[in-house]
N, C-alpha and C positions, 0 to 999 in steps of 0.2 A: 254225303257220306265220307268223302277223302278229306274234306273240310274237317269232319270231327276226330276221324281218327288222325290229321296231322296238329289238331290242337291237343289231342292227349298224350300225344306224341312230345310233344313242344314239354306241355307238363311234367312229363314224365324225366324231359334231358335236363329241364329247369333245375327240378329236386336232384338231377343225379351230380348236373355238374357241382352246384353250389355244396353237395356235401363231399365232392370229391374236393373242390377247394378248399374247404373249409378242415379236412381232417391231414391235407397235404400240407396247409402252413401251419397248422399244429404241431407238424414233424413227425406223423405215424410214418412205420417200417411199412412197407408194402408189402409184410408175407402174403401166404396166401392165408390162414386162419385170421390175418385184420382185413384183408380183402372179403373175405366169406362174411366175417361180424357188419363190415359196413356194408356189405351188397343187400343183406338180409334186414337189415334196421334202415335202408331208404327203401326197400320194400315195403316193411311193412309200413314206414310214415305214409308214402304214396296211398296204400290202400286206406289208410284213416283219412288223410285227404280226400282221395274219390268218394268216400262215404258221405263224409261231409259236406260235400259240392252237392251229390245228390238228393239228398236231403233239405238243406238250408240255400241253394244256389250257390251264383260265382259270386254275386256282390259280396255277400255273408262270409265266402270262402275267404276271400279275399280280405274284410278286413280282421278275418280272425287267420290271416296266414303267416303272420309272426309267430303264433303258439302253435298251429298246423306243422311249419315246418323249420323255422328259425332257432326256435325252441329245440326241437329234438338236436339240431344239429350241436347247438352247445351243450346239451347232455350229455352227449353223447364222446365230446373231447372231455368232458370233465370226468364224467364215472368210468368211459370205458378206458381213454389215455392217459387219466389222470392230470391232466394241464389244470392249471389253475383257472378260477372265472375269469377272470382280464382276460388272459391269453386265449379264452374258449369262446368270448364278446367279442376278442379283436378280430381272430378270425372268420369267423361269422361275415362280420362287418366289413372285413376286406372282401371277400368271397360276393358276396351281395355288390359291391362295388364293383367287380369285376362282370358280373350280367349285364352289367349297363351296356358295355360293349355290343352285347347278344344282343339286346332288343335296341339298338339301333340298326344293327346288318337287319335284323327282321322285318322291322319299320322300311326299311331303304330297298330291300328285295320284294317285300309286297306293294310298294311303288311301283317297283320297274314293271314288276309283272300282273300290276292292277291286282291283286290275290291275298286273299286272307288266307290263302291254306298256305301260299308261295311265304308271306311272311314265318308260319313257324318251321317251313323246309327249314329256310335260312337260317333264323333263331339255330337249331339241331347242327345245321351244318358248322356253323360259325360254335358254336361251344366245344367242337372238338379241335379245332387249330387257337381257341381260347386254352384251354386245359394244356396243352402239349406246351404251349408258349410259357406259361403261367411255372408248369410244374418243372421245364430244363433252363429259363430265365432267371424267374422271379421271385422263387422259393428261397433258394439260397442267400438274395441278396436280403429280403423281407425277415428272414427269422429271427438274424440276431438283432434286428432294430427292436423286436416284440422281446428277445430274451436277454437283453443287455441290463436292462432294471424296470422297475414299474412305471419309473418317471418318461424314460425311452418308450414305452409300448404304450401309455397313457397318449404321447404325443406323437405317435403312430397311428392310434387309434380315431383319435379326434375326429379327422376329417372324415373316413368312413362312418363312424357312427353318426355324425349332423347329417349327411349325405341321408344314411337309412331315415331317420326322424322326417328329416325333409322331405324325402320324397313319399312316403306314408299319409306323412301331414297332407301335402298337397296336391296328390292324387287320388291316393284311395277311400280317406275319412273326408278329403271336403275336394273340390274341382278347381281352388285358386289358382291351380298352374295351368291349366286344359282352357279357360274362362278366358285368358287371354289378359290382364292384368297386369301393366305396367311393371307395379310394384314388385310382382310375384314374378313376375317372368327375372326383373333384373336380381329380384334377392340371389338367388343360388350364385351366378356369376360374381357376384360381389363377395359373397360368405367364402365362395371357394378361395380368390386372391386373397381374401386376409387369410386364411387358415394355412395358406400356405406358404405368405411370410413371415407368419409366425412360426411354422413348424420347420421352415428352415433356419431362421435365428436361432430356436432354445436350442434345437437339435444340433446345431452348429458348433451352441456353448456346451451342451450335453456331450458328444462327442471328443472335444475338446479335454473334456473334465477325464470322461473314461480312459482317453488316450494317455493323458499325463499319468493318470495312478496307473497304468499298463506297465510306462516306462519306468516309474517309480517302486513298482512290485519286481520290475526284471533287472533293475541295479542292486535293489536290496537284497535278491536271490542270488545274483552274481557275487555280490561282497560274502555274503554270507558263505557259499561256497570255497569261494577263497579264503575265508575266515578259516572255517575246518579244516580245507586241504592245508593249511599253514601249521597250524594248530597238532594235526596228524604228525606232519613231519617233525615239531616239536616233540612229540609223546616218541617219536621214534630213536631222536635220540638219543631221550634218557633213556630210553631203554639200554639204546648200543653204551649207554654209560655205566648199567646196571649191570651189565652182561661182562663189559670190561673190567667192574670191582671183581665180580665173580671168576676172572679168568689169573685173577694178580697171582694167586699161589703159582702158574706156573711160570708167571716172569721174574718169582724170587726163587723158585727152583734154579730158573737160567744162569741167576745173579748169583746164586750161591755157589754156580759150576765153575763162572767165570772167575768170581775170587778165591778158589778152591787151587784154579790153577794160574795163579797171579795176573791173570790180562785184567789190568785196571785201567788200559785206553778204549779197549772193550767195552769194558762196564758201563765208562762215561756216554759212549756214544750212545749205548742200549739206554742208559737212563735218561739220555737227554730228548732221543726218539720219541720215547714211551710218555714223557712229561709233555710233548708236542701234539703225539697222539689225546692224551686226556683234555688237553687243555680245549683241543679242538671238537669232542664230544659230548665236555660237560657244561650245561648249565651253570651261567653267575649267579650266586643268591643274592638276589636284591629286596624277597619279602615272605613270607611264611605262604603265602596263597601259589598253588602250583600254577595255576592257568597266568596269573601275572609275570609269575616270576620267569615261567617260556618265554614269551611274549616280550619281555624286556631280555631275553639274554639273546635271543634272535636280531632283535633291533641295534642290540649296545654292538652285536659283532657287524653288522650293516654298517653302523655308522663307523667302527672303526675299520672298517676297510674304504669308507671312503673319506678317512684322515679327519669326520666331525669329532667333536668333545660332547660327550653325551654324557651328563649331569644328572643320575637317577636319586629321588629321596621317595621310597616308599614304605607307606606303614600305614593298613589297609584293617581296615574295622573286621570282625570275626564274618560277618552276614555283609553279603554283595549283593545289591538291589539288580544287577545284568547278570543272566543267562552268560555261560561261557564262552559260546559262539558270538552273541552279543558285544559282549567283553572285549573276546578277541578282534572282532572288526572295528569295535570303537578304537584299541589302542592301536591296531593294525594301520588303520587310514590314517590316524593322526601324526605317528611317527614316520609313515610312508612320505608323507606331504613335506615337513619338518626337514628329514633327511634329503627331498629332494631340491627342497629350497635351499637349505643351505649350504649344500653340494658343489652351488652356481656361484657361490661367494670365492675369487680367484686362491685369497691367502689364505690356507689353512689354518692359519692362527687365529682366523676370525668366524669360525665356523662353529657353532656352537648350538646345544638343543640343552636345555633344561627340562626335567618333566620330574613334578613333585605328586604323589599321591596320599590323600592323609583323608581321616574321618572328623567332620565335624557337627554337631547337630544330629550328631547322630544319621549322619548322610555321607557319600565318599563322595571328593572333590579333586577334579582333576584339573591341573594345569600344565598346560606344554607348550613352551615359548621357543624359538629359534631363531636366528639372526636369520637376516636374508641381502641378497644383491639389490633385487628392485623392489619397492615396498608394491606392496600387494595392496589391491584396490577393494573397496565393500562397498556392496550396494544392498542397501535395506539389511546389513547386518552379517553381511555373508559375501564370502572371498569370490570374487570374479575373474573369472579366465579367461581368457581370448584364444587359448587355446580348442582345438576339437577334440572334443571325447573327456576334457576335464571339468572340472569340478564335481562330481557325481561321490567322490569321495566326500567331501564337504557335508554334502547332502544326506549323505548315510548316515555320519555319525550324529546330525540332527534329528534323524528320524530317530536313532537307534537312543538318545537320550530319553528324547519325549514320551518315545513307547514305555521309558520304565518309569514316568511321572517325574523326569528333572527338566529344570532345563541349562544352556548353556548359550557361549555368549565367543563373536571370533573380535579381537580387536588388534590394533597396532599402536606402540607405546615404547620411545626412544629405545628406537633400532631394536625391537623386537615383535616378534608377531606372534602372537595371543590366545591360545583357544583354553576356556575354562569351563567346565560343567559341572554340576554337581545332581545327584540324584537319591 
């Protein structure tokens, strides 16, 4: 009698734990109305189980226990969590991996204690410091391998799933593993180490891949940021330039006071002030397009404050294939680079940027050349630093081309360095 009720006992933790794993690494909330829907849906599997069992016996049970209870568990991430199949298979299949554990402590405790019933004690005992381990360890680290991409969870998956086939195949539809068989005994050990030098290679290059476009999504958001915040503070000054046209009536009021009552050393000073003031909040016109023309009247006063010759010809086709932001960080990093290169050249007289923009083919084409101190190094095409935390400009404005179907090119060419793209 203690024999049967700690076998349906055993059954009953089997199905509970596997579907508590199995809807844990799916990532459900643990309210209580998902606690209530999954307490009552391994309920009732259980009672179709026991029907089943009593009706058809264990052997029967047993190899119809995939669709008894394997089956509901991924229905049940799928219609009631909505996870996709992959991720409702993976789980599954991890969860099912994880019982292994249980029916070895069961195995090894109805050993010690000669006892079929002592085995499913164990089995019961041991799924509850399985679950607690599973659910404050192993969860966190297991999800985002299953929700990183399909190829990731594909190769997550793998080994669990051979493992379920496997042990199906050769316990419960046929005895080749029990039979005692060379062959069968070494397959699994064998299947495992390859599966798991494989699945740390691709994973390795997998990870790798995800890790790069990470860094590569977190520069272009950063450029881009700073494109704006740049860009802002442009749009702020024409404004303070707009605000200043509109304020002139009362500096000719002032002017008309001062020459009213003959102070003409007055005058000069106020008009020379005021000519200092403008010069300093307004915008150079260097082309009909507003977003360029910030963008180069920012950079011409950069570079004259740091004594370069800044060289602008532009005259820019009616329609721009870049976004403004775009725009802004492609000429942003380029002249950022340019002015900082040629900064480090000692004589001022040899400090120089060229940057010409012009349409041809019906395409805008950019070139921006600057002299430099040490020629700059390229490798496969693209300026190399030895510095930390540089080149990532370089890199943005590659991306930022390609995104709009152009491409561009960095090169170096008697005492000048080179960047040209067209889109």
């Amino acid at each position: 009698m203690f024999g049967t009720i700690a076998a349906y006992l055993r059954y009953w933790f089997a199905l509970v734990f596997g579907m508590a794993a199995t809807v844990t690494f799916a990532g459900m909330p643990f309210t209580r109305k998902n606690s209530l829907v999954v307490g009552c849906y391994t309920a009732v599997t259980f009672a179709l189980q026991v029907l089943f069992l009593h009706t058809y016996g264990m052997d029967m049970t047993m190899k119809f226990y995939p669709l008894l209870c394997h089956l509901p568990m991924v229905l049940l991430v799928v219609l009631y969590l909505k996870r996709s199949w992959l991720i409702a298979f993976t789980c599954m299949f991890v969860s099912f991996l994880c019982c292994q554990p249980l029916r070895w402590v069961g195995t090894l405790t109805g050993v010690i204690f000669d006892s079929v019933a002592m085995n499913h004690i164990g089995y019961v005992l041991a799924s509850f410091f399985m679950y607690y381990w599973l659910r404050k360890y192993v969860v966190q680290a297991v999800r985002p391998l299953m929700e990183r991409s399909v190829k990731s969870c594909l190769l997550f998956c793998a080994m669990p799933a051979f493992y379920y086939l496997f042990d199906f195949i050769s316990t419960v539809y046929t005895d080749i593993l029990y039979s005692g068989t060379r062959i069968a005994v070494q397959f699994m050990p064998f299947v495992a180490a390859t599966f798991y030098l494989i699945f740390i290679l691709l994973y390795s290059t997998e990870t790798q891949k995800q890790e790069a476009i990470r860094r590569e999504r977190d520069l272009l958001d950063t450029q881009f940021r700073l494109a704006q915040a740049e860009f802002a503070s442009l749009r702020q000054m024409q404004q303070n330039a707009a605000s200043y046209r509109h304020d002139m009536r009362h500096h000719f009021a002032l002017l008309q006071s001062l020459a009213s009552d003959g102070r003409i050393e007055e005058m000069k000073e106020y008009l020379k002030t005021a000519e200092s003031d403008i010069d300093a909040i307004t915008p150079l016109h260097y082309c009909e397009n507003e977003t360029v023309n910030l963008i180069l009247s920012s950079y011409a006063n950069k570079a004259k404050q740091a004594r370069i010759k800044l060289n602008i010809d532009a005259k820019l086709p009616d329609f721009l294939p870049f976004s403004d932001t775009g725009l802004c960080s492609l000429l942003s990093n380029a002249l950022e680079n340019a002015i900082q290169a040629a900064k480090q050249i000692p004589d001022p007289a040899n400090r120089w940027i060229k940057l010409r923009l012009y349409s041809k083919n019906r395409k805008l084409c950019i070139d921006i050349r600057n002299s430099y101190q040490v020629e700059p190094v390229l490798k496969e095409g693209m300026p190399v630093s030895a510095e930390q935390g540089h080149g990532y400009g370089t890199k943005s404005m590659v991306h930022i081309v390609e995104k709009h179907g152009g491409v561009c090119q960095f090169s170096v060419k008697d005492g000048w360095f080179i960047f040209q793209a067209s889109a």
